[in-house]
N, C-alpha and C positions, 0 to 999 in steps of 0.2 A: 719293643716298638716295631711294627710293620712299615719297612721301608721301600717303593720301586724305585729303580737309580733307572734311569733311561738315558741311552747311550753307553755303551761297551767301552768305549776308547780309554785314554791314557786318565783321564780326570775321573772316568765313573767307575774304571776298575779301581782308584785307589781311595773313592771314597768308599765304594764296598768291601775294600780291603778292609779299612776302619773301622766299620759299623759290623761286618758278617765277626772281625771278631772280636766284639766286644757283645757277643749274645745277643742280637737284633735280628727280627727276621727280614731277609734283605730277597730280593728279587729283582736281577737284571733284564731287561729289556732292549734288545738292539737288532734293527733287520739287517746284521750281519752274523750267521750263524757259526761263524769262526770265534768271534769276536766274544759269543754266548760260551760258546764251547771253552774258549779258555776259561772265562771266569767264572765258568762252573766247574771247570779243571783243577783249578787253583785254588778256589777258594770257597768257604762254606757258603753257597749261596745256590737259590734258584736262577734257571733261566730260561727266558724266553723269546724264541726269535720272532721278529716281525716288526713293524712301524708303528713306534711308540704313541703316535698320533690317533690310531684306530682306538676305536672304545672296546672292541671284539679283543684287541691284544688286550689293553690296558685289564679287562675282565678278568684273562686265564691268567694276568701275571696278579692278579687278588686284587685290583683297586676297590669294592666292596667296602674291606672293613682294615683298608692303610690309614696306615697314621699319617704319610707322609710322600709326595713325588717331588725326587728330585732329577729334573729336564736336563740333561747334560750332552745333547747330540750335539752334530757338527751344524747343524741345522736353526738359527734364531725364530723360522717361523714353525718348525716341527713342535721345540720347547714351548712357545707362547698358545700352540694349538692345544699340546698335551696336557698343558696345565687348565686349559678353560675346559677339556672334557675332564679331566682329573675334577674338575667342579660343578659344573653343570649336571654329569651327569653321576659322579659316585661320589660326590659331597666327600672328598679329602681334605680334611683341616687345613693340611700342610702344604706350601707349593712355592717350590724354587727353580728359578731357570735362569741359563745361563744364555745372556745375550751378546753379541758380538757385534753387529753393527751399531754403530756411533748414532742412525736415525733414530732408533729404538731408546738411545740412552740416553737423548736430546732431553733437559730438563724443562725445556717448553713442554714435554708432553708427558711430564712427570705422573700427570692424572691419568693415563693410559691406566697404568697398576693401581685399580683399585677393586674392590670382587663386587661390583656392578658396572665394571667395564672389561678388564684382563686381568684376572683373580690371580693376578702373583703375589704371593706375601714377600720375596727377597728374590733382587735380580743381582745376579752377579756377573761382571763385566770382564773376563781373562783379560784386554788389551788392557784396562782401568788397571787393575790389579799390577800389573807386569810393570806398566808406565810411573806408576804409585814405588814399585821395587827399586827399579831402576836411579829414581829420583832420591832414593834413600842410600842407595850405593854411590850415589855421586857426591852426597851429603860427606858422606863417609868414607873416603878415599882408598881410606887406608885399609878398610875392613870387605871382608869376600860374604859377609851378610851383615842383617843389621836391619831390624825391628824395635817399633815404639809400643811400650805399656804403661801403665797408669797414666792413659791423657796426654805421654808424650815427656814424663816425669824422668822415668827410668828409659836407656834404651840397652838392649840386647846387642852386643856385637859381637862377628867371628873375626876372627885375625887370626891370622898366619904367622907363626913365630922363625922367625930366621937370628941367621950367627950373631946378627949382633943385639940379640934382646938382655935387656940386663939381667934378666931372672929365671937364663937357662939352670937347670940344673938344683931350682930353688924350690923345695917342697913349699907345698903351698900356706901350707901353715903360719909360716913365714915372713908371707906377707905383709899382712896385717903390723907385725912387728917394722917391718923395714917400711913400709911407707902407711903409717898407723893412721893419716886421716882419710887413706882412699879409698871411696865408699863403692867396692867393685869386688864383685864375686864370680869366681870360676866356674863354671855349672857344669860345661862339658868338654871333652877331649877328645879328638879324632886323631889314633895315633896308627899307622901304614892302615888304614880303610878302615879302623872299627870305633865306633865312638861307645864312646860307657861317661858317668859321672865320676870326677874325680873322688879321691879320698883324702882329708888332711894334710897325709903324707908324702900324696904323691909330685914325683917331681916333674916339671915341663921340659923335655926337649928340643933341639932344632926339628923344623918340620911340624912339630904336631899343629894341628887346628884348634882353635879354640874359642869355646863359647862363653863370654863374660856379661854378668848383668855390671850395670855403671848407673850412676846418676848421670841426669842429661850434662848436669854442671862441670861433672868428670870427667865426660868424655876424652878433651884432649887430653887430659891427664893419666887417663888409662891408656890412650893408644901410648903413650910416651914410656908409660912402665915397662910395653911389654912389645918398646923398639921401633916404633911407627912413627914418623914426625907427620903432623896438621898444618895443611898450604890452604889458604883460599881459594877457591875453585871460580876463575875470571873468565876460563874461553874453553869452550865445550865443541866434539863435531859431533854428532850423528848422523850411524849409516845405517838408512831407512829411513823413507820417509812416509810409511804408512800409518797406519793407524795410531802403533804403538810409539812410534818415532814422533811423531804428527804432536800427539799429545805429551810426551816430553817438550820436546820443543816449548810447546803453547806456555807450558808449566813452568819453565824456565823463563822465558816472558813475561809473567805475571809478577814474577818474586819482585819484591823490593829492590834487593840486591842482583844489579845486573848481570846476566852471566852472557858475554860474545858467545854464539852459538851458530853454527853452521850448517846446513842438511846436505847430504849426499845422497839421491835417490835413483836408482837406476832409470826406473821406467820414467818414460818423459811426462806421458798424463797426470801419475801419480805425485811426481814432482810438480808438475802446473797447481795441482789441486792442493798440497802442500804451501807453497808459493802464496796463492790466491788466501790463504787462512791465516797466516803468520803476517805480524808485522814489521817484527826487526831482526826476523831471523833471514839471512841469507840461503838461498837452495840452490844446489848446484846439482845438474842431471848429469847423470855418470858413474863410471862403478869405481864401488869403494874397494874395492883391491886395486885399482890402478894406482900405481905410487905418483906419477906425475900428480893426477887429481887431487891426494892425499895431499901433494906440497902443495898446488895450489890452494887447497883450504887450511893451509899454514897449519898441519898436523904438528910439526915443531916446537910450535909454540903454544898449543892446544895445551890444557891441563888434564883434559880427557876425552876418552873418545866411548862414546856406547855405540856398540855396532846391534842394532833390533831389527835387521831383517826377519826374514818369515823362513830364512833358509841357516841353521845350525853350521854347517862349513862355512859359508861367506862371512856367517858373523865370526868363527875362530880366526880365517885365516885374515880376514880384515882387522881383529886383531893386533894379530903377529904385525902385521904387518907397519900397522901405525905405531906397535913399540919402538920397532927395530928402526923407524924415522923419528924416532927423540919424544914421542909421546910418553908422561909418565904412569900414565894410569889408562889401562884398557880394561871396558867393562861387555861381558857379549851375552847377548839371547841364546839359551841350549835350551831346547825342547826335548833334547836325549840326555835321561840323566846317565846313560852309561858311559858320555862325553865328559862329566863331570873331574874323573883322573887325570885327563889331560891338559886338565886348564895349568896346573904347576908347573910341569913341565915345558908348558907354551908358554910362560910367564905372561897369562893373562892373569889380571887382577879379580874379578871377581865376576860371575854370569850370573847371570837371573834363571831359575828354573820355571816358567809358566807353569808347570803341573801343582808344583808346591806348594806358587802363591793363589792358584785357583781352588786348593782341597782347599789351604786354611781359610780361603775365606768362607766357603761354604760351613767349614769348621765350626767356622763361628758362630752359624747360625744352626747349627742343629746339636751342639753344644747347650747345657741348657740348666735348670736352677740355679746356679747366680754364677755361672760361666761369662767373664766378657769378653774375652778373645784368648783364641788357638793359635798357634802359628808350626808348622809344620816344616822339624827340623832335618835336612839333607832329604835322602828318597822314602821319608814318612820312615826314617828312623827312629826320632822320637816327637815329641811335642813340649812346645811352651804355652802352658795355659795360666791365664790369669782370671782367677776368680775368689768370689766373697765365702767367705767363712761361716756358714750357719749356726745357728744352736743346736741342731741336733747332731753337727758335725762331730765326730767320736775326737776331734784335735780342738773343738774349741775349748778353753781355758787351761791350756796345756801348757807349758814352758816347749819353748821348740827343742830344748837338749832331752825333752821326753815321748817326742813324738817316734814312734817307729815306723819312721819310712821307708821304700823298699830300696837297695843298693842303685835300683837309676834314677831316683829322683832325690833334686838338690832346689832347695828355696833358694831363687835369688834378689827377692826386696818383697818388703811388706810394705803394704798402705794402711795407717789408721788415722782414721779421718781423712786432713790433707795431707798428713806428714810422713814421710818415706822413711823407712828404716831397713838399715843392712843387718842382712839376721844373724842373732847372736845364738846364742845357748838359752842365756837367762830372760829373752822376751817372751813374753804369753801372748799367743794367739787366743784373740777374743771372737766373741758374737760381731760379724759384720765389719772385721777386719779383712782386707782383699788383698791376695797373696800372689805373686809370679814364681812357677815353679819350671824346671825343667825333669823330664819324665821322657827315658826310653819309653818305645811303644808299649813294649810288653807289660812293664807297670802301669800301664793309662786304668785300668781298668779298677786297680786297686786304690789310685789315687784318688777315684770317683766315689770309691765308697768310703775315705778318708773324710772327703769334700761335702759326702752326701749329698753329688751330685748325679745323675743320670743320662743316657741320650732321651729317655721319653720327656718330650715336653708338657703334656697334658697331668 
């Protein structure tokens, strides 16, 4: 497939990373010729500098005869422009952009995107995405990720194993033995920076990270195996109150179950504007490293704190900060994933990575024969893909104990029909059975022709 990514930066270098290798013809677009320069440095791709918006670029980077533009600048109105020349004038099937302001994502003007008005087939919203993360990390206390599959059936969690987990030292095999009805599988390990697929044998240490698929209904029962206790989440702060804060908030407002919530927002406008949109959330103008402020929003007694500013420092040390005042759960915005090693160390709980949750979503949609979502695990180290089982899949009617899989990729629940099952040896994978797998990157490619799936949509 003929791909342009437009926009150079952190999200279009890593979905070109994706695509350039997995044999696709990729061609980057960005008027910043540094920006070209690396990710034609780096990676198998073309590139070309200039403004994505021009039809004269769009030309020499091949719009012609693409399969597909994906709009990924710093810009909502460069993406929305480049996508209606990407259509107007070189009839590109495909077209995705990435929008940022909240006026654009206004579901009163939902009929904007339609290709006799502003021909985007999928908009993807980074602040939605981050806010959507965020709210699942607070879900989930105890876990440093934490993604839903099959509808919300099965959830995906990482957890952090410390001294007092009961099943250090416990090959995994083992498991199943010691607690036989727990329907939770180990998929991957992050042991001193390197993550791989566990093996039967292998045992769990202090320290390592770990990525578990569970039934929804297991959850606390998984966090419990592997040392985590599950509190109700009654009084929440967040520091930010911009877009991505704004919208937590809101979300937190809406639940059934009430959660006391408090905003911290520096700027005063921005705070006013916050303010004016929330009902029963309290906003306080001020900065969230001030410790006095902190007590004044009774951080104390807070069960958590998400710091989502737009500045990577403020959110760590605001952090730290609300630990070390008796908060038991800090969760922080890092836009640098090379910030990532430090969160342990800081004894923050768990950060969102915007870059991650922005590839997967796009992921998902240029994922494609019965692909239904991707999720992009650590820095597009590996992936969880959940998808359906063809006939002409080389695994369907297969017993899973004869499938050969490659060493990074580990099944962690089947779907047949409605009913969820934990993979054994002896189950056969059928026609139009839907499977969640966990897959280093470097396998993605061979998993697809497992799946007899592809990137070409057509």
């Amino acid at each position: 497939m003929k791909v342009i990514i437009c926009g150079a930066g952190q999200v279009g270098w890593q979905i070109a990373r994706h695509l350039s290798g997995e044999n696709n013809d990729v061609t980057v677009v960005d008027n910043n010729p540094e920006l070209v320069r690396r990710a034609t440095d780096t990676l198998d791709v073309q590139g070309i500098a200039g403004f994505a918006s021009y039809p004269e670029v769009l030309d020499r980077a091949g719009a012609r005869d693409a399969d597909m533009v994906i709009a990924a600048t710093y810009s909502d109105e460069v993406n929305m422009v480049t996508c209606q020349v990407a259509h107007s004038v070189f009839a590109v099937p495909r077209k995705i952009a990435r929008l940022r302001s909240r006026s654009y994502l206004n579901v009163v003007y939902s009929d904007l995107y339609r290709r006799d008005h502003m021909p985007i087939d999928v908009v993807i919203s980074p602040e939605l995405e981050v806010a959507e993360a965020a709210l699942k990390r607070f879900s989930a206390p105890q876990a440093f990720d934490t993604e839903m599959f099959f509808g919300g059936k099965v959830q995906m969690l990482g957890i952090r194993l410390d001294e007092d987990c009961p099943v250090i030292n416990t090959p995994l095999r083992q498991l199943t033995d010691l607690f036989s009805t727990l329907r939770a599988v180990v998929v991957g390990v992050r042991r001193r920076g390197s993550l791989f697929a566990p093996e039967p044998g292998d045992q769990l240490f202090v320290g390592d990270e770990i990525y578990v698929f569970t039934f929804a209904e297991d959850v606390a029962r998984t966090m419990e195996v592997f040392g985590k206790t599950t509190r109700q989440q009654e009084r929440a702060i967040i520091i930010g109150g911009g877009n991505v804060g704004l919208m937590v908030a809101q979300r937190l407002e809406s639940q059934v179950r009430r959660v006391r919530t408090k905003v911290i927002e520096r700027n005063r406008k921005t705070a006013e504007k916050a303010a004016e949109a929330l009902e029963r959330t309290i906003v306080l103008n001020g900065d969230g490293l001030d410790g006095a402020l902190l007590a004044e929003a009774g951080v104390d007694r807070a069960d958590a704190v998400l710091a989502v500013t737009d500045d990577d420092k403020t959110n760590m040390l605001a952090s730290v900060r609300a630990k070390s005042s008796g908060c038991p759960l800090a969760i922080a915005l890092i836009n640098d994933p090379t910030l990532s090693p430090l969160m342990q160390p800081l004894d923050i709980d768990a950060f969102i990575n915007p870059r991650a949750t922005t590839v997967s979503s796009i992921l998902r949609h240029i994922r494609h024969g019965r692909v239904k979502a991707v999720y992009s695990v650590g820095d597009a180290e590996a992936e969880i893909i959940e998808a359906e089982v063809l006939s002409t899949s080389p695994i369907a009617g297969q017993l899973l104990r004869d499938i050969d899989f490659p060493e990074g990729v580990l099944i962690g629940a089947i779907l047949k029909g409605t009913e969820v099952h934990k993979p054994r040896g002896g189950i056969r994978i059928e026609e139009g059975d839907v499977i969640a797998l966990f897959s280093l990157s470097a396998d993605v490619p061979e998993v697809e022709r497992l799946l007899q799936v592809s990137i070409d949509f057509f």
